[in-house]
N, CA, C and O of each residue as an XYZ file, in Angstrom:
428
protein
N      71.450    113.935    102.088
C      72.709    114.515    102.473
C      72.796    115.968    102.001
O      73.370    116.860    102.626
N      72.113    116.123    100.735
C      72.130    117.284    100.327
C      71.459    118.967    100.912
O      71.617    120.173    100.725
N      70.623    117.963    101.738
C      69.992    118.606    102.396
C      70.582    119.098    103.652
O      70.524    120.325    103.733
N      71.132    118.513    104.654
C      72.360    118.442    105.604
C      72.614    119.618    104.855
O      71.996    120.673    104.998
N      73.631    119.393    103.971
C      74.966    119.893    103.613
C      74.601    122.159    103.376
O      75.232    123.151    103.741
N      73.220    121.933    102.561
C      72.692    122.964    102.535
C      72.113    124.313    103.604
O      71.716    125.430    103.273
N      72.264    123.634    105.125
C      71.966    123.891    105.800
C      73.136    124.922    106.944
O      73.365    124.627    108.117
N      73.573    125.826    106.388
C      74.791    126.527    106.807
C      75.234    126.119    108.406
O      76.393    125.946    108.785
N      74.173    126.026    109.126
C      74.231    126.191    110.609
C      74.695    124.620    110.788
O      75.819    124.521    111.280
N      74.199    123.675    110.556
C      74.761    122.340    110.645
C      76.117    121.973    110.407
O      76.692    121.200    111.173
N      76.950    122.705    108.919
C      78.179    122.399    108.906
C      79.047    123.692    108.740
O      80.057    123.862    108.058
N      78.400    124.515    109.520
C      79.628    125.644    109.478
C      79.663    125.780    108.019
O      80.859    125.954    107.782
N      78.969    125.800    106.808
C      79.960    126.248    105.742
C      81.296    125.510    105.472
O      82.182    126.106    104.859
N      81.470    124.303    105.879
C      82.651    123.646    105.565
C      81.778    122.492    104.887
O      80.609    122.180    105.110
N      82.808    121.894    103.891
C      82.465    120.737    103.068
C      83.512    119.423    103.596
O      84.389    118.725    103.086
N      82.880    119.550    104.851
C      83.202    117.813    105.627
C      82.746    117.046    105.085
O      82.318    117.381    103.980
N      82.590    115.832    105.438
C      82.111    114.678    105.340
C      81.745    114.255    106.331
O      80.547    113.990    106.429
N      82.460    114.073    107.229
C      82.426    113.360    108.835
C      82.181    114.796    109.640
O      83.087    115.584    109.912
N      80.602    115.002    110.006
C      80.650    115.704    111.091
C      79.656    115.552    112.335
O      78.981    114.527    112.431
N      79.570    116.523    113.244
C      78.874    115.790    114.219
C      77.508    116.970    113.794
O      77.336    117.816    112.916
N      76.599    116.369    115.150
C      75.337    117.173    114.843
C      75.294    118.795    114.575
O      74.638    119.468    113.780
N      76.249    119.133    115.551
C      76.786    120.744    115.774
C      77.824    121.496    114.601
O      78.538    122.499    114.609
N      77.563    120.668    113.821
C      78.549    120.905    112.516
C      79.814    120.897    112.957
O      80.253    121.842    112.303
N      81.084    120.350    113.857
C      82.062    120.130    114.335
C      82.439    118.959    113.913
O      81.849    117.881    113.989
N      83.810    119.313    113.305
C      84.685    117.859    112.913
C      84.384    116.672    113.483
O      83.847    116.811    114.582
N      84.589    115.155    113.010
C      84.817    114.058    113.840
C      86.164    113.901    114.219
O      86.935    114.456    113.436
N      86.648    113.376    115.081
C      88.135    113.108    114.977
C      88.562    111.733    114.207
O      87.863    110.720    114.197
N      89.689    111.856    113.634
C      90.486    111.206    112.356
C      90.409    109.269    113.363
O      90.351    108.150    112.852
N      90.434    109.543    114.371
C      91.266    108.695    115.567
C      89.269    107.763    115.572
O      89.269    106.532    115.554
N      88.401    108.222    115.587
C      87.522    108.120    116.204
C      86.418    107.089    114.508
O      85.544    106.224    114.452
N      86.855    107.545    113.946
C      86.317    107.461    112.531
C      87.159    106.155    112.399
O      86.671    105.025    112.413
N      88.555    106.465    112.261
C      88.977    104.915    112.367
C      88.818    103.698    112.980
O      88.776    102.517    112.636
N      88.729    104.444    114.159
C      88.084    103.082    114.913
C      87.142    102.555    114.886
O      87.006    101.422    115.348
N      85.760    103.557    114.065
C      84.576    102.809    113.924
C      85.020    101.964    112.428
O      84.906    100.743    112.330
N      85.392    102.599    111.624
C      85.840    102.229    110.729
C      86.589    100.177    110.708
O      86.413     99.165    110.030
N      87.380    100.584    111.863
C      88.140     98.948    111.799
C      87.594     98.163    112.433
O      88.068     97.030    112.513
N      86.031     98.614    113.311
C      85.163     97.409    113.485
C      84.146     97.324    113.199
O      83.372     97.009    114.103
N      83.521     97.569    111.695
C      83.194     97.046    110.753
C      83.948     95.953    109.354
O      83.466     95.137    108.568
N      85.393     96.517    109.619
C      86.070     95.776    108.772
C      86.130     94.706    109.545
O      85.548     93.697    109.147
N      86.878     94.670    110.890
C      87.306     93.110    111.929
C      85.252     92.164    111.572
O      85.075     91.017    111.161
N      84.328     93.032    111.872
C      83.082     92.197    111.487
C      82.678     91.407    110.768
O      82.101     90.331    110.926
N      83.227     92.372    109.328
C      82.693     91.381    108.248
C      84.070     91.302    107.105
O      84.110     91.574    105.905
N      85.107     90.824    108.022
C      86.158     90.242    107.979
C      86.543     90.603    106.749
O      86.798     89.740    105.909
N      86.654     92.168    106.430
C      87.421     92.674    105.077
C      88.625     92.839    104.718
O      89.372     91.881    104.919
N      89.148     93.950    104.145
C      90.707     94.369    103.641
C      90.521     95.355    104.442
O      89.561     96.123    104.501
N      91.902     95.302    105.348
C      92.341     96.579    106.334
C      92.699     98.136    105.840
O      93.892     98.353    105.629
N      91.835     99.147    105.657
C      91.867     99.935    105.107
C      91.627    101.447    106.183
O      90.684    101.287    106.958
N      92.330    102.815    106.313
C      92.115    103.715    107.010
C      91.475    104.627    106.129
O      91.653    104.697    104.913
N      90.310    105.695    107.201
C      89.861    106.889    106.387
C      90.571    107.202    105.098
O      90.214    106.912    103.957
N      91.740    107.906    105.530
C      92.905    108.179    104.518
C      92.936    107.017    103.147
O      92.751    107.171    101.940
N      93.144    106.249    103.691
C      93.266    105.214    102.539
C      91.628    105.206    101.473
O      91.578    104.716    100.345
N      90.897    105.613    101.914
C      89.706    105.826    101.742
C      89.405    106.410    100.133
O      89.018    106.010     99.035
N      89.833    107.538    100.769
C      90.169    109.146     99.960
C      91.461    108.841     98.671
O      91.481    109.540     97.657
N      92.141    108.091     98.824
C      93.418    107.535     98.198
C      92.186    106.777     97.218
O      92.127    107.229     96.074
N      91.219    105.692     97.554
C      91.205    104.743     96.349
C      90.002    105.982     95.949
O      89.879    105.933     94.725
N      89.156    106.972     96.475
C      88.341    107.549     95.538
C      88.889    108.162     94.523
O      88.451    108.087     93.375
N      90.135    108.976     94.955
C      90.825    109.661     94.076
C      91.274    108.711     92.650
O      91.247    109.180     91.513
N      91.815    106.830     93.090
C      92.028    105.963     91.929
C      91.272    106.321     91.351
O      91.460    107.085     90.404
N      89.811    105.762     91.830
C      88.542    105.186     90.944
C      88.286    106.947     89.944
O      88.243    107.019     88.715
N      88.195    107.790     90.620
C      87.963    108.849     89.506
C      89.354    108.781     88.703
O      89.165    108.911     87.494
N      89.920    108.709     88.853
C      90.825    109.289     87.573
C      90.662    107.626     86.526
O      91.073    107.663     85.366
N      90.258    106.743     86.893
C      89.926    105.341     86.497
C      88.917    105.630     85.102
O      88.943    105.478     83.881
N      87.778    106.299     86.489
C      87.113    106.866     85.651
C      86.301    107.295     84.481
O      85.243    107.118     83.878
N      87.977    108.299     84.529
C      88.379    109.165     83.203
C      87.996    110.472     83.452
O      87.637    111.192     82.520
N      88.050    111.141     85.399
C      88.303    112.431     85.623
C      89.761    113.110     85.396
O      90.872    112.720     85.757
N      89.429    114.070     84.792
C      90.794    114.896     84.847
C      91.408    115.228     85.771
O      90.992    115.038     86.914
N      92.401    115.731     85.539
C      93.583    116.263     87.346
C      92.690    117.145     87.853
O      92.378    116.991     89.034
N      91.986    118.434     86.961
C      91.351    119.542     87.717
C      90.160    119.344     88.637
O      90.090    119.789     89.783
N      89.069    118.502     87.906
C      88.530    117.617     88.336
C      88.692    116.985     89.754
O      88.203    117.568     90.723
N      89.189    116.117     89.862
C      89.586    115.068     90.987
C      90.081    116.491     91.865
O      89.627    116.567     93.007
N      91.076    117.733     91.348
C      91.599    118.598     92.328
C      90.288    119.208     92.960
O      90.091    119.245     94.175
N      89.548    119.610     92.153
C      88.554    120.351     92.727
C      87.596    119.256     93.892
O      87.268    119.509     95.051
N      87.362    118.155     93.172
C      86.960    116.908     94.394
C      87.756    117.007     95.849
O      87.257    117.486     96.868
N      88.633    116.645     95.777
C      89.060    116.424     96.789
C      89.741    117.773     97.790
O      90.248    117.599     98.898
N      89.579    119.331     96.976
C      89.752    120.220     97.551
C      90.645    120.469     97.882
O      90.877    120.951     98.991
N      91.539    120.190     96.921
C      92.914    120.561     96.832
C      93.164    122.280     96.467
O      92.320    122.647     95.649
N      94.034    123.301     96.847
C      93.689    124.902     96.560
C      95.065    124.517     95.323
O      95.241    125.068     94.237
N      95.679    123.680     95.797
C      97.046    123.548     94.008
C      96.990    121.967     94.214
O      97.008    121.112     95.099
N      96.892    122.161     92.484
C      96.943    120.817     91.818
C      98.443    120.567     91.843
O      98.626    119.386     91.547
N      99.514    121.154     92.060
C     100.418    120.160     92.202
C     100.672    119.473     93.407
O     101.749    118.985     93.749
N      99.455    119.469     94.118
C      99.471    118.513     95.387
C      98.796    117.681     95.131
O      99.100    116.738     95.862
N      97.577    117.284     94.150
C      97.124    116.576     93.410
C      97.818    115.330     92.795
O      97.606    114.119     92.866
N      98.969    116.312     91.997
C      99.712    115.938     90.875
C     100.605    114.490     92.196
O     100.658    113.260     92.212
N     101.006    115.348     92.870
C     102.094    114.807     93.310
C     101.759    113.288     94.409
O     102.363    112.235     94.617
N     100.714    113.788     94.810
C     100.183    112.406     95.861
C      99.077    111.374     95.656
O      98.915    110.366     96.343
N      98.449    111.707     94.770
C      97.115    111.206     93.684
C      97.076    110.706     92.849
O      96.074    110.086     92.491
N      98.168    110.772     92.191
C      98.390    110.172     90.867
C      98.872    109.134     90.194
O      99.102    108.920     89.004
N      99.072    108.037     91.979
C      99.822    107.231     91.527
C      99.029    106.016     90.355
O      97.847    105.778     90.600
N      99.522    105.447     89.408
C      98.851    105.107     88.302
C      98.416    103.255     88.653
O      99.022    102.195     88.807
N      97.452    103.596     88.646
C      96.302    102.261     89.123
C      96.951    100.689     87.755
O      97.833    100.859     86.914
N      96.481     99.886     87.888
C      97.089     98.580     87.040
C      95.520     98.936     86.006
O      95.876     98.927     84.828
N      94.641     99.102     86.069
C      93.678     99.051     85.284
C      94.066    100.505     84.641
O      93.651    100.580     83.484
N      94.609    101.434     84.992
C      95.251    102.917     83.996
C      96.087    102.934     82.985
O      96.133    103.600     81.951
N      97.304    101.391     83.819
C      98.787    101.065     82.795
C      97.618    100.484     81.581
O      97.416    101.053     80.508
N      97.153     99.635     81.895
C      96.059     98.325     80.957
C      95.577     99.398     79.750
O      95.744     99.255     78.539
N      94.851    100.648     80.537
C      94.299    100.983     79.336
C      95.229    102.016     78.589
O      95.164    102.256     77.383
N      95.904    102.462     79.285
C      97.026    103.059     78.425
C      97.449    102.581     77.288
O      97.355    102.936     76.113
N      98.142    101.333     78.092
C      98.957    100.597     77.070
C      97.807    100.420     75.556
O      98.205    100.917     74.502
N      96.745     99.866     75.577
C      95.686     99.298     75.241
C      95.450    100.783     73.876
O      95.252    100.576     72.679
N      95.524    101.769     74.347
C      95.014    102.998     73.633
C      96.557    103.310     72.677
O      96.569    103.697     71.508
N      97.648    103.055     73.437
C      98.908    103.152     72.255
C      98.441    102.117     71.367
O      98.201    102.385     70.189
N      98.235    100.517     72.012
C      98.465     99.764     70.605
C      97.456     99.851     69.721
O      97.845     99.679     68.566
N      96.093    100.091     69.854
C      94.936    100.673     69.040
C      95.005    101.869     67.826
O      94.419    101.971     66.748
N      96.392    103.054     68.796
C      96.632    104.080     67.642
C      97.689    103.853     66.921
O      97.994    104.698     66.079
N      98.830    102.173     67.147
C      99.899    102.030     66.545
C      98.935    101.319     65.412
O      99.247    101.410     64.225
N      98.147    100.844     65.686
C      97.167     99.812     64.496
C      96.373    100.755     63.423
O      96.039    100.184     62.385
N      96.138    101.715     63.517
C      95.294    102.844     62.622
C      96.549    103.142     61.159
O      96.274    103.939     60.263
């Protein structure tokens, strides 16, 4: 992929993900649909591109990436767009939260 990606003429200099041979976007519409028949196949959890990008953003901050981090991932130009749509706090984040207060109430 790295190789792809290195290749200016292939992706325009943009850091897609989904593109075609000509370095031109996929469409959002088109991705999904391949997308929901692989899920209808092997009969998974109904999930969109978007939703995609939502649990990578969980799993890094899961992690233990920082806001700047994950901002710079996902190519955000302000982290308070980060802040604000990304951040919602995963059940394994409350767990270890909680988990790290009662560890420093015990010291």
């Amino acid at each position: 992929m790295e190789e792809v990606f290195a290749n200016e003429k292939i992706n325009g200099g943009n850091n897609l993900v989904f593109i075609r041979y000509d370095g031109t976007p996929l469409r959002l519409a088109y991705l999904n649909e391949k997308l929901n028949i692989l899920i209808k196949k092997h009969n998974l959890h109904p999930i969109t591109i978007h939703g995609l990008r939502h649990t990578h953003a969980s799993l890094l901050f899961e992690a233990g990436a920082s806001i700047k981090e994950v901002q710079e991932r996902l190519g955000h130009t302000n982290i308070q767009m980060t802040m604000n749509i990304y951040t919602h706090v995963t059940n394994t984040l409350k767990e270890q939260t909680a988990s790290k207060l009662q560890k420093y109430i015990e010291l």
